[in-house]
N, C-alpha and C positions, 0 to 999 in steps of 0.2 A: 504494500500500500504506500502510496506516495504520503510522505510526512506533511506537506505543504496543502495539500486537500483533506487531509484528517485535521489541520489545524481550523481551516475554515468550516470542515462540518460541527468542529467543537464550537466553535465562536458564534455560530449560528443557534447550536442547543444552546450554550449556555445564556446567552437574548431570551431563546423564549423559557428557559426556567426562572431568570428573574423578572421575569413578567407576567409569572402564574403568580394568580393571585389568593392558592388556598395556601397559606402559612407554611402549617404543619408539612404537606405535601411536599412543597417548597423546598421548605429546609431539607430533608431526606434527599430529593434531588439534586441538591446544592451539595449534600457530602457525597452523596455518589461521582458527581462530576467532579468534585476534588478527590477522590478515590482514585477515578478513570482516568484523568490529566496524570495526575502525579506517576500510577504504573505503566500509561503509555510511554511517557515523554521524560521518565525518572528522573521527575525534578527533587521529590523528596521520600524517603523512603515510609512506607502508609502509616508503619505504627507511631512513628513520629508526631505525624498530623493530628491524630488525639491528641497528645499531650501538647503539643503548641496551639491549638489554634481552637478558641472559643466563640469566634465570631468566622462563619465563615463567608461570610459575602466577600470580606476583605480580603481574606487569603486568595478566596477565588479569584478577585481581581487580580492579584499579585499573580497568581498562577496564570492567570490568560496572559497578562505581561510577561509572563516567562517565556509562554508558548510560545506568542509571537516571533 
């Protein structure tokens, strides 16, 4: 798989996860997609991310900046 079209399909999911608007849902989706960034693109190794990261919208951010 081309790296460079799996980064745009991610930047596309991750638009419409934070634009659901059921919370709960959300959030779940939100750590999946920092799950799935992180062991695509081994920005940081998974069990790490529990213990750093209590908000994750922001990390997400910082992870699609990574992707980039």
């Amino acid at each position: 798989m081309n790296i460079n079209s799996r980064r745009e399909e991610i930047i596309i999911e991750l638009e419409m996860i934070l634009n659901f608007s059921y919370l709960n849902l959300r959030n779940k989706l939100i750590y999946f997609m920092v799950s799935l960034i992180s062991y695509t693109f081994k920005v940081l190794p998974i069990k790490k991310i529990n213990k750093w990261c209590k908000n994750w919208e922001k990390y997400l951010v910082l992870l699609v900046y990574l992707v980039e």
